[in-house]
N, C-alpha and C positions, 0 to 999 in steps of 0.2 A: 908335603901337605900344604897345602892353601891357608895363607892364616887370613883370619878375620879381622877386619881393624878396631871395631866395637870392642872384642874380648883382648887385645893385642891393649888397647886405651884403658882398659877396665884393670887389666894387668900390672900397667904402668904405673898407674894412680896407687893401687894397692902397694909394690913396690916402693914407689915413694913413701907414701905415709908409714912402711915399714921402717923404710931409711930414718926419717925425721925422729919417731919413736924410740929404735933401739941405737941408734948412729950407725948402722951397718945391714945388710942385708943377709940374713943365713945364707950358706951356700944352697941348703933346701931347697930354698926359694930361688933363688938365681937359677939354678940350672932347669928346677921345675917350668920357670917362667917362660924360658923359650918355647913350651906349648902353651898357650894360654889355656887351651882346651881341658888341659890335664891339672893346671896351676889354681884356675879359681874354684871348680869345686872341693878339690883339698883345701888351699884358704875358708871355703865355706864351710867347712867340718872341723878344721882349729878352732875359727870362731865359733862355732855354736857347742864343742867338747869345752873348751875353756873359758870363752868369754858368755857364754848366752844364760841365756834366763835357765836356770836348770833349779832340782832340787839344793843340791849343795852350794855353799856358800863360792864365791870367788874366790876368797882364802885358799879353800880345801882344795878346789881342784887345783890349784899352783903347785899345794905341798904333796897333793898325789902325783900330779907330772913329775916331780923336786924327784919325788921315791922312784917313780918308774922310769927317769931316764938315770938313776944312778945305776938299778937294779941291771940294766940294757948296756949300760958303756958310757950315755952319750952326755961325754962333755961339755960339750956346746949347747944341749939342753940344760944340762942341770945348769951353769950361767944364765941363759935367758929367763927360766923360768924362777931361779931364784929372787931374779930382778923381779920378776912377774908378782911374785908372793910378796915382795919385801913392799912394791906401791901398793897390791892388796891388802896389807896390811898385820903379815905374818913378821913376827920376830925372830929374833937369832936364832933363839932357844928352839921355834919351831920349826926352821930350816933345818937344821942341826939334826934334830930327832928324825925328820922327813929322807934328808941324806941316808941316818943309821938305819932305819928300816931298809929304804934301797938295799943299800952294803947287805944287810943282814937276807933279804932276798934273794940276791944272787948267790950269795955264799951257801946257802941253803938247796937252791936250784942245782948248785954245782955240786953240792955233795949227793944230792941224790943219786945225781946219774952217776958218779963216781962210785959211790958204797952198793949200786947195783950192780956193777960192771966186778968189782971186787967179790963179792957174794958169788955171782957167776962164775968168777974164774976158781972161787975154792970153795964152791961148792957146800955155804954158808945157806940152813934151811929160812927161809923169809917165811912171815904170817901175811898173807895179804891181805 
C-alpha cells in the first residue's frame, strides 16, 4: 500500500507528543502506526472516548477505563490510565475502588459462563 506523506507527518507528530507525554510509546500505537491510514482515526476515538468534551467528567472516564481494562486483562492499560486518573485528579482510594469493580467484573463474567456450562452438564433446572 502507498503511504501518504501528510498522514505518515500527522502520524509522527502524534507519536511523539505520545512519547514526551507518557515517556514511552504503547505497543498499540507503534505497531498501529505503521498504517497511518488505520493509526489516526483510532487516535481520533481515544481522544474524543476519553479526553473530549463529553457528559462525564475526565475523572470518571479514566476510572471507567481503570475498571474496563482490569475487567479485559490489560495491564498496560490499567498503568496508563491509572496515570491518566491520577493528573485527572482521582485519588488512591478511587483507583482502588475502580480496580475492585474491574476484578469484581470479570470474576462475575466468569462465573457466568462457568455455572452455565455446570448446570448443563448436571442437569441443574435455571429460571431465566
Amino acid at each position: 500500500m502507498r503511504e501518504d506523506p501528510e498522514l505518515r507527518e500527522k502520524t509522527d507528530r502524534i507519536l511523539e507528543a505520545i512519547r514526551n507525554q507518557y515517556g514511552f510509546v504503547p505497543v498499540v500505537n507503534q505497531v498501529l502506526s505503521e498504517r497511518p491510514d488505520l493509526f489516526l482515526p483510532m487516535v481520533g476515538v481515544s481522544r474524543a472516548i476519553l479526553e473530549g468534551d463529553g457528559v462525564m467528567e475526565r475523572k470518571q472516564r479514566f476510572l471507567c477505563a481503570i475498571a474496563a481494562a482490569t475487567a479485559a486483562g490489560g495491564e498496560y492499560c490499567v498503568s496508563v490510565q491509572s496515570k491518566h486518573a491520577l493528573e485527572a485528579g482521582a485519588t488512591r482510594d478511587e483507583i482502588l475502588e475502580a480496580i475492585t469493580i474491574g476484578s469484581y467484573m470479570a470474576m462475575t463474567r466468569a462465573q457466568s459462563y462457568a455455572y452455565r456450562k455446570y448446570a448443563e452438564l448436571f442437569d441443574v433446572e435455571l429460571n431465566q
